[in-house]
C-alpha positions in Angstrom: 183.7 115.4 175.4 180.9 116.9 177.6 177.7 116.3 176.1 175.1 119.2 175.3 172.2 117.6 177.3 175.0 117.2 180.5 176.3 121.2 179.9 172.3 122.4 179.2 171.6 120.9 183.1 175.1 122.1 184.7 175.5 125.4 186.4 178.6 127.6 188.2 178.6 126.1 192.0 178.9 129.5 193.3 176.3 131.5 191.1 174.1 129.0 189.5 175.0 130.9 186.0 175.2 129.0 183.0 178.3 127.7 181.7 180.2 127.2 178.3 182.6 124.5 177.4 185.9 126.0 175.9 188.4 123.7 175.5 189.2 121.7 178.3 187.1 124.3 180.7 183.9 125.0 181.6 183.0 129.4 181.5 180.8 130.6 183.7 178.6 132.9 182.4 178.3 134.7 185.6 180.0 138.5 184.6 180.8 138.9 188.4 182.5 136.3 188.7 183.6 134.4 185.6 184.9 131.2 186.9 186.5 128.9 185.0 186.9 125.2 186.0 188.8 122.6 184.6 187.5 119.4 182.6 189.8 116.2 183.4 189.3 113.3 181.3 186.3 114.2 180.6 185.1 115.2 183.8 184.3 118.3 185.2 186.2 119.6 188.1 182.8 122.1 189.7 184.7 122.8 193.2 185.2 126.3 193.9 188.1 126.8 195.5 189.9 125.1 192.5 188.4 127.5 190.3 190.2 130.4 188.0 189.1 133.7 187.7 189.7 135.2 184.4 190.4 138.1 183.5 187.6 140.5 182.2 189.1 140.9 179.0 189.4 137.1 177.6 186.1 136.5 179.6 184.3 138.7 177.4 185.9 137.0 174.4 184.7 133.9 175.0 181.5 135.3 175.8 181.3 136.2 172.6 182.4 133.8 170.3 179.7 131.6 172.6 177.2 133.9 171.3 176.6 135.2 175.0 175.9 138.9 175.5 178.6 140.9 177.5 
């Protein structure tokens, strides 16, 4: 489990937006973009070009149960 104090200093690569830890991913924030990247054992997976981009749709959900405005 990614600790808060490690997710409160961590950032998107690309946009530098804050992220959220769903599951075994980290959300970014970013509305542009919304990256998500993978958490293996633990650890985070931050390259790019290994990166999903969600769909708008169930971006915006997780935004929201995050408590993150859309």
């Amino acid at each position: 489990m990614i600790s808060k104090e490690l997710l409160d200093i961590m950032c998107c690569p690309e946009t530098k937006a804050d992220l959220v830890l769903e599951g075994d991913f980290l959300i970014s924030t970013d509305p542009v973009t919304r990256r998500k990247y993978r958490v293996e054992e633990n650890i985070p997976v931050m390259l790019i070009d290994e990166s999903v981009i969600m769909p708008e749709a169930e971006w915006k959900e997780i935004m929201k149960k995050h408590g993150k405005e859309v």
